[in-house]
C-alpha positions in Angstrom: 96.4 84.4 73.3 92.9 83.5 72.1 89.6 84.8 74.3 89.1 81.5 75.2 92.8 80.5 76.8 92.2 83.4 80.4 88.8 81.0 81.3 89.2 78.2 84.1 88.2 74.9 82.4 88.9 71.0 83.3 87.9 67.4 82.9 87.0 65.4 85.6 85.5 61.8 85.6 82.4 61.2 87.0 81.9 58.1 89.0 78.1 58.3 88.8 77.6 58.8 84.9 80.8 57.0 84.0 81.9 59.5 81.6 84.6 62.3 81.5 82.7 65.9 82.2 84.4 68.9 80.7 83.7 72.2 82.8 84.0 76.0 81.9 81.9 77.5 85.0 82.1 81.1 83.6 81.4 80.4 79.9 79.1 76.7 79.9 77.8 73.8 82.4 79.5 71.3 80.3 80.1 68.7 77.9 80.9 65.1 78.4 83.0 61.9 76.7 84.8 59.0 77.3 88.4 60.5 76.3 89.6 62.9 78.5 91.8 64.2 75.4 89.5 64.3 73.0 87.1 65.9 75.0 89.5 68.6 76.0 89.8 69.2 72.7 86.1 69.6 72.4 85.5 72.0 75.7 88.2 74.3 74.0 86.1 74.0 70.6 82.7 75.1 72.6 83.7 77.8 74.9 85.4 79.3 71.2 81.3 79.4 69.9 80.3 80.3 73.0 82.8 83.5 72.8 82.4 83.9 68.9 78.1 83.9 69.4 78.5 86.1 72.0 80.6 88.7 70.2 79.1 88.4 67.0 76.0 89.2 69.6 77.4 92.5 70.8 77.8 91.0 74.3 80.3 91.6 76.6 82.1 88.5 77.6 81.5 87.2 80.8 84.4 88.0 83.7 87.6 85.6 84.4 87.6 83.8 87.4 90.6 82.2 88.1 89.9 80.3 91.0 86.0 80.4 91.5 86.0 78.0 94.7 88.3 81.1 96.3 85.4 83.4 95.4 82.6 81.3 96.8 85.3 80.5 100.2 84.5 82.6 102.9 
């Protein structure tokens, strides 16, 4: 399994800026496009540079959260 494949991520559209938004709360704030395929493929490309410049960084990589609404729930 590669660093990047534990992290929460998703696409979503969003009605206001009429594009797809690609999300990885732990790792970025996210990316955007107009294929939701294509820009899955591009979130997955990201959070690997994210995780690559942070090792090559000596930094620790950021917790998993699975479910980060459950975390911020009650």
């Amino acid at each position: 399994m590669k660093p990047g494949d534990q992290y929460l991520k998703w696409i979503e559209w969003s009605e206001t800026d009429q594009v797809y938004i690609g999300q990885c709360p732990n790792l970025i704030t996210g990316i955007h496009g107009d294929d939701p395929v294509v820009l899955y493929g591009e979130l997955c490309e990201v959070i690997a540079d994210v995780i690559n410049a942070l090792q090559a960084a000596g930094r620790e990589l950021p917790p998993v959260t699975i479910r980060p609404m459950v975390a911020n729930a009650g």
